[in-house]
Backbone as a printed PyTorch tensor [residue, N CA C, xyz], in Angstrom:
tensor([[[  0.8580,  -1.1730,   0.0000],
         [  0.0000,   0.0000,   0.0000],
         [  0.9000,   1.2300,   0.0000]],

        [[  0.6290,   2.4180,  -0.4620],
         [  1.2180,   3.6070,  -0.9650],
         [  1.1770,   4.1690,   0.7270]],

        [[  2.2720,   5.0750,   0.5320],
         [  2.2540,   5.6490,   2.3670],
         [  0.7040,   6.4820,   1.8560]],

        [[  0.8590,   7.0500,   1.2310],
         [ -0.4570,   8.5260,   1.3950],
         [ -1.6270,   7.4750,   1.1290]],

        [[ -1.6600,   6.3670,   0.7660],
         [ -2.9290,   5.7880,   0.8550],
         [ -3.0000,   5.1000,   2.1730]],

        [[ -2.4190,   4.5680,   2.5880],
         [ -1.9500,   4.3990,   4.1330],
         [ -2.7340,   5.4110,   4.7710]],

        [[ -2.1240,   6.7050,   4.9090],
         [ -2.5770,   7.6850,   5.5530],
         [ -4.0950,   7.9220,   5.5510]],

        [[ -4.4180,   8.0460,   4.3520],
         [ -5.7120,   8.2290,   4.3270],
         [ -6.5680,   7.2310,   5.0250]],

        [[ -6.2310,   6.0500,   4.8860],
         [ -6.7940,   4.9250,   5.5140],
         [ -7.0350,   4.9200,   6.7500]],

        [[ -6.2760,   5.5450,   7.4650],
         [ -5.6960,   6.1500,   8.9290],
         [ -6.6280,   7.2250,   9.1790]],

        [[ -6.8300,   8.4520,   8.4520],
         [ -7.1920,   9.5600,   8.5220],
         [ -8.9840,   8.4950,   8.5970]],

        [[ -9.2600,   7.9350,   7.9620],
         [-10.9540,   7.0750,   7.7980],
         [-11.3800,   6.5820,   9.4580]],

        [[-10.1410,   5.8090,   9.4460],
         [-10.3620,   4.8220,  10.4280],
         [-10.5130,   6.0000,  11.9220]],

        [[-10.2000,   6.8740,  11.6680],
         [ -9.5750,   7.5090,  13.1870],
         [-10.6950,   8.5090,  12.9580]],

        [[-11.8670,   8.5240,  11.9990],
         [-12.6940,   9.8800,  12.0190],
         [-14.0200,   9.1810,  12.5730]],

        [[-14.2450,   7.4490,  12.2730],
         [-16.0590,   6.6590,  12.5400],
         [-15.0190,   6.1680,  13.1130]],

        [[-16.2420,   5.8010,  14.0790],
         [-15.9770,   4.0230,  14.6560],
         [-16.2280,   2.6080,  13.8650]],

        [[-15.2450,   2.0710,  13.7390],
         [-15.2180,   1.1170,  12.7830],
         [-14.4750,  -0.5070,  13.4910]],

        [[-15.1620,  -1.5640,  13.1770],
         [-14.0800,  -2.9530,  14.1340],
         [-13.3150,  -3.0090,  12.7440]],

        [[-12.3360,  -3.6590,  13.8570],
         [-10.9860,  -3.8770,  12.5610],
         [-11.1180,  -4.7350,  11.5330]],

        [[-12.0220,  -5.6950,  11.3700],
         [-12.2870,  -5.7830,   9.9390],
         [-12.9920,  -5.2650,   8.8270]],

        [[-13.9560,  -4.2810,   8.8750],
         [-13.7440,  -3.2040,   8.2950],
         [-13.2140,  -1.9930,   8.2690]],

        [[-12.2240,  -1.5630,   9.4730],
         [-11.2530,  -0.8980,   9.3400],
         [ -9.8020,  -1.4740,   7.6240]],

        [[ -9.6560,  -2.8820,   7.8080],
         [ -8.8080,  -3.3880,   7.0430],
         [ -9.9690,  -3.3170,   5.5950]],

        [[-10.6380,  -3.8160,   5.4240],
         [-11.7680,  -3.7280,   3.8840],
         [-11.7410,  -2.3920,   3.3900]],

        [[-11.6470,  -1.2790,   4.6480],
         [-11.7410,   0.1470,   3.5370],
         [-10.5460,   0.5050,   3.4060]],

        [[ -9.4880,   0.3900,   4.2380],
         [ -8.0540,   0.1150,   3.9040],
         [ -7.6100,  -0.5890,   2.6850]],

        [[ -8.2630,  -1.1690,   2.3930],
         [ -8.0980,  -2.1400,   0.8970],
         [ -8.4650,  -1.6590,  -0.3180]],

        [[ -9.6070,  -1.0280,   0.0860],
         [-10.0930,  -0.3040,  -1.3710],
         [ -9.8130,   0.7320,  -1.2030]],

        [[ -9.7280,   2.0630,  -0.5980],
         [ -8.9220,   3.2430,  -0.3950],
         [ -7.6330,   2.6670,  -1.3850]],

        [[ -7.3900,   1.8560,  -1.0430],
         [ -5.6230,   1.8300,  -1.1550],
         [ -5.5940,   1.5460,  -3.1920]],

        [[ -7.0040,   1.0570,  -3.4860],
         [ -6.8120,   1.3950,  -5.3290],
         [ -7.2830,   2.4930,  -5.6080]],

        [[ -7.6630,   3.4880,  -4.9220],
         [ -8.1680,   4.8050,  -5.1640],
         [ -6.7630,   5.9030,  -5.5210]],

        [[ -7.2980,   6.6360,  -6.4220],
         [ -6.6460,   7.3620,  -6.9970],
         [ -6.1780,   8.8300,  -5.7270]],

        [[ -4.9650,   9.4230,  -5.5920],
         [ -4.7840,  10.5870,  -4.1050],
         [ -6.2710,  11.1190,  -4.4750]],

        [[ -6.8760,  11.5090,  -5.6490],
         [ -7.4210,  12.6250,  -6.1430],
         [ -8.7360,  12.3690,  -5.4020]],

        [[ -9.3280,  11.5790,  -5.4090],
         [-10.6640,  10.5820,  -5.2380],
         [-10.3750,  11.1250,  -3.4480]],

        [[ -9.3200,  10.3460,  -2.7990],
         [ -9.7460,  10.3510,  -1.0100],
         [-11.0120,  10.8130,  -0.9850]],

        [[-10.8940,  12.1930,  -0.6330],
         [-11.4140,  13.1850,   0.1100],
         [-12.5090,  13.1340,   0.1590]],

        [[-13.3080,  12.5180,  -1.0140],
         [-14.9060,  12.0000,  -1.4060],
         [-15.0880,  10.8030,  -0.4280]],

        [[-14.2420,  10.1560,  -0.8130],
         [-14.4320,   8.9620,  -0.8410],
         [-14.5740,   8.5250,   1.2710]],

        [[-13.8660,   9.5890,   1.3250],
         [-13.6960,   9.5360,   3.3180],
         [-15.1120,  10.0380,   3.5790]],

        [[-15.5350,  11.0530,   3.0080],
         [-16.9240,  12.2380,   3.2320],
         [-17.9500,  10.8400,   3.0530]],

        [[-17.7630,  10.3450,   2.2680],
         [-18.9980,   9.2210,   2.2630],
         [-19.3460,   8.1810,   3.1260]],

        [[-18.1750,   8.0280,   3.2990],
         [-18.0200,   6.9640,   4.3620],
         [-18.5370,   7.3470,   5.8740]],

        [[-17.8820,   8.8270,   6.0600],
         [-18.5850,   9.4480,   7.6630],
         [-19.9650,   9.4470,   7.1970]],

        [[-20.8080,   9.6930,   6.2260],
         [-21.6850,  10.2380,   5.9240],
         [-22.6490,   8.4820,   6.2120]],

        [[-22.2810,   7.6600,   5.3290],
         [-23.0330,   6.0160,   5.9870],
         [-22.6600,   5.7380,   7.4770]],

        [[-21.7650,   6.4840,   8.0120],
         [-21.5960,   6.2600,   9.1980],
         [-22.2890,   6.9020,  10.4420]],

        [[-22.5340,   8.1000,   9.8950],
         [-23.9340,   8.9370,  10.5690],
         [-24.8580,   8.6320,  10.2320]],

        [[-25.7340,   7.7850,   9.3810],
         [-26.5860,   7.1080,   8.8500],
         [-26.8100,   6.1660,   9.2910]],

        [[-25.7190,   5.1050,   9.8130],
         [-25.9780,   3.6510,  10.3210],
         [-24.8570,   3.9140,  11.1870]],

        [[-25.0420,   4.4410,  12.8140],
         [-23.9510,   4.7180,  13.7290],
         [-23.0950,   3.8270,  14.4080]],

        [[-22.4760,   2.7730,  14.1620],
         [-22.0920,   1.7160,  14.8050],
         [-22.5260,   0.9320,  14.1250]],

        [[-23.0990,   0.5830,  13.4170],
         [-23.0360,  -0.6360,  12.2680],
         [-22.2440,  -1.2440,  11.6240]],

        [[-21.6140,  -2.1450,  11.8370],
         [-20.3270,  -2.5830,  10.7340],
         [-21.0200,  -2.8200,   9.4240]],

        [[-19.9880,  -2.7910,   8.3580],
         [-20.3540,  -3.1960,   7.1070],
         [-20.8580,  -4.5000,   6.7100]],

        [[-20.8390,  -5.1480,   7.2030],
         [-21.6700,  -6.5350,   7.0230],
         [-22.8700,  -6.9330,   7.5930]],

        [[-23.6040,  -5.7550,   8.4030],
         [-24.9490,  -5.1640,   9.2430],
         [-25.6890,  -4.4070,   8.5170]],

        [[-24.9390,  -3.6700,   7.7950],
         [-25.7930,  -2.4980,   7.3060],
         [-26.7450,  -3.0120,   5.8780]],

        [[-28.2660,  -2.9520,   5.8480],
         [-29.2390,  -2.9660,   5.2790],
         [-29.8110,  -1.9240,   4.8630]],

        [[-31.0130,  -2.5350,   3.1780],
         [-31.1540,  -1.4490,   2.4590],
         [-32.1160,  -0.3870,   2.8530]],

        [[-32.6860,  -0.8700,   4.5340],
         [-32.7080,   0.6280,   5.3810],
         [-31.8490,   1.5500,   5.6090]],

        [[-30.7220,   0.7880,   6.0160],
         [-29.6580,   2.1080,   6.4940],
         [-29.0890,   2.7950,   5.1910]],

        [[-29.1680,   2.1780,   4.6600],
         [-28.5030,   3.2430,   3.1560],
         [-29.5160,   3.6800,   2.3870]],

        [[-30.6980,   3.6000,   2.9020],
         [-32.0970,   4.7280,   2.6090],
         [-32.0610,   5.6200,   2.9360]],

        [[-31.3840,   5.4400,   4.5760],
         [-31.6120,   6.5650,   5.6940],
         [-29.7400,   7.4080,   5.0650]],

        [[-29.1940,   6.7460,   4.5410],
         [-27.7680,   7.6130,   3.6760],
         [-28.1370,   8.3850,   3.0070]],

        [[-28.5730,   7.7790,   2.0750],
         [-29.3960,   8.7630,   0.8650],
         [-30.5170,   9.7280,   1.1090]],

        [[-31.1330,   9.4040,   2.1920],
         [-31.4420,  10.6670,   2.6550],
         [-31.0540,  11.6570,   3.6250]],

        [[-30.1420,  11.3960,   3.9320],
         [-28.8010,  12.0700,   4.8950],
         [-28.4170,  13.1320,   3.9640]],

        [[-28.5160,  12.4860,   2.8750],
         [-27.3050,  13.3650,   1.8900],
         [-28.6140,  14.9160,   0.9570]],

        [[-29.6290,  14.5240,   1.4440],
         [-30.9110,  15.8590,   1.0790],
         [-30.0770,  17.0550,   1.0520]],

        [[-30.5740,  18.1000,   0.5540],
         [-29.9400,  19.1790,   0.7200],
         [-28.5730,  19.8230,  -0.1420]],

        [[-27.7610,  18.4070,  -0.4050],
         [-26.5800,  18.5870,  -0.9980],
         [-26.4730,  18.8290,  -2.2760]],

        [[-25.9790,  19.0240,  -3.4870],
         [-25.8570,  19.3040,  -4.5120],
         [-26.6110,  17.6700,  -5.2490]],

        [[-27.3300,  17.8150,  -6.3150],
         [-26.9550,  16.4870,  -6.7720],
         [-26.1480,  15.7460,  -7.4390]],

        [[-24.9640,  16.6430,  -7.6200],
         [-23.5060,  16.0490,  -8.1910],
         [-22.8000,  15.3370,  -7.3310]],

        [[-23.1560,  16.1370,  -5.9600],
         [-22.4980,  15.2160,  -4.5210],
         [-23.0520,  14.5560,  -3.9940]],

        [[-24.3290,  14.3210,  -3.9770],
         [-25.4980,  13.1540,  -3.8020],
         [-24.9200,  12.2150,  -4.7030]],

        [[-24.9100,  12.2480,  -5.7370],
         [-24.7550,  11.2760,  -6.5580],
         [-23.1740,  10.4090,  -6.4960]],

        [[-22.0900,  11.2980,  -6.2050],
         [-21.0600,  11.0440,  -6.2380],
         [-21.0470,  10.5640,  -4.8210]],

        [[-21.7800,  10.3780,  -3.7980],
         [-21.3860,  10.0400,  -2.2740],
         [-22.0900,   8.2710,  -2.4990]],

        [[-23.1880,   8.5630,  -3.2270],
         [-24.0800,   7.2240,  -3.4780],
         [-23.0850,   6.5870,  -4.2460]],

        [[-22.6490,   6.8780,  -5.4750],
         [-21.6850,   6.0920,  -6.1670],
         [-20.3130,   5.3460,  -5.3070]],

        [[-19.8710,   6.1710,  -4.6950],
         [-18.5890,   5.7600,  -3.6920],
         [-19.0230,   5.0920,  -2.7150]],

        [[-20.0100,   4.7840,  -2.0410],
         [-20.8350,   3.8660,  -1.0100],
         [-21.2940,   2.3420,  -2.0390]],

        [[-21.3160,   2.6240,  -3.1050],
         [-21.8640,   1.5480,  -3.8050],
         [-20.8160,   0.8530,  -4.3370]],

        [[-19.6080,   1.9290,  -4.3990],
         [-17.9600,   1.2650,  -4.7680],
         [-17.9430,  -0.0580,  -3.5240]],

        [[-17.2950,   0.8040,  -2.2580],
         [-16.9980,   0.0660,  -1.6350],
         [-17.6430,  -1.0980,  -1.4210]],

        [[-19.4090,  -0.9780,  -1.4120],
         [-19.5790,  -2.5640,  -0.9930],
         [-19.5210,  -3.5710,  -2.0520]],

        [[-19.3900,  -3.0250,  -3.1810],
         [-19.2790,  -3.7460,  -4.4200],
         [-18.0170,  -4.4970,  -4.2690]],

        [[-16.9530,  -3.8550,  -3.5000],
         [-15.4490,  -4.5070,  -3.4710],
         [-15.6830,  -5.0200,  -2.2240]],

        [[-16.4770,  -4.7190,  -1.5300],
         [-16.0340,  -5.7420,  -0.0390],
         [-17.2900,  -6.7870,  -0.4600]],

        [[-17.9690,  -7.3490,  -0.8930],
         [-18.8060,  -8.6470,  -1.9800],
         [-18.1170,  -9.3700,  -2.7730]],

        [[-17.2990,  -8.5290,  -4.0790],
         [-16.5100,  -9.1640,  -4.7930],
         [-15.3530,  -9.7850,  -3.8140]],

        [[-14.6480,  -9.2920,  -3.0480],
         [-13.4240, -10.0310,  -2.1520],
         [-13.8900, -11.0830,  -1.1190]],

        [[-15.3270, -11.2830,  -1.1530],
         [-15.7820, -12.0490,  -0.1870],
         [-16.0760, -11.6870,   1.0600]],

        [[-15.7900, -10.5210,   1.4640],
         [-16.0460,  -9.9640,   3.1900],
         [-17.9620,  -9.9890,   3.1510]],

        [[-18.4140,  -9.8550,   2.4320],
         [-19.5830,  -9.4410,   2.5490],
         [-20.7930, -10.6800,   1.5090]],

        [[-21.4670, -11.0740,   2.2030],
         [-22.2370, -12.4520,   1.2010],
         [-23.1240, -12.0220,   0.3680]],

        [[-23.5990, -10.7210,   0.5200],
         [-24.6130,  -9.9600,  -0.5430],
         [-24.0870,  -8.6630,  -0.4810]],

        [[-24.3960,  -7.9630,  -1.7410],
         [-24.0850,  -6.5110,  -1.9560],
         [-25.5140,  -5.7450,  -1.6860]],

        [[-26.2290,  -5.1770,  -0.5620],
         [-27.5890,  -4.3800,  -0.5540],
         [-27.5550,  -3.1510,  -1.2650]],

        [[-26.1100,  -2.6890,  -1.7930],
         [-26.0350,  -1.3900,  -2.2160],
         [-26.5760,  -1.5310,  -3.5800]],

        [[-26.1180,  -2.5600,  -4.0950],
         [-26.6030,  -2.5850,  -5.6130],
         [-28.0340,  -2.1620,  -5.7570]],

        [[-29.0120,  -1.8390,  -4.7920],
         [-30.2330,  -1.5840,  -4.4480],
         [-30.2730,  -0.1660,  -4.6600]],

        [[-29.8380,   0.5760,  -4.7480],
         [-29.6770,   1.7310,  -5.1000],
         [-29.7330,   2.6820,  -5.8320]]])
């Protein structure tokens, strides 16, 4: 893993509460993300995380990422759209790698 993707991974983990195996899953996909991308890509993540507060990623249902998407009201719909897209990244990669037995985001 790249140090600055490292970091960022760090900068995720240390902003939600997260158990360490999805601390390590967004560490994983962060880490193919482009520097440019982070900064979205962290905002989304607090953002399902104020949405579903303590939920690990293998809990969270296509309630709680109802209650995301409507978290995100108010916002532009370029950044609505782009926060939904990056929430739908990650669980798409934590499904495909096996951490997760269904993808609910694809619901979306």
């Amino acid at each position: 893993m790249h140090a600055e993707n490292a970091t960022a991974a760090s900068a995720v983990n240390s902003m939600i509460s997260l158990d360490d195996a999805d601390q390590n899953i967004i560490a994983l996909w962060l880490a193919q993300r482009p520097l440019t991308t982070l900064r979205s890509h962290r905002l989304a993540v607090r953002y399902l995380q104020s949405a579903a507060p303590g939920i690990e990623l293998r809990n969270i249902r296509l309630p709680h990422l109802q209650a995301f998407v409507q978290s995100l009201r108010g916002m532009k719909p370029s950044s609505q759209a782009t926060s939904i897209s990056v929430i739908q990244s990650l669980f798409s990669f934590a499904y495909k790698i096996g951490y997760l037995p269904t993808n609910p985001a694809v619901l979306l």
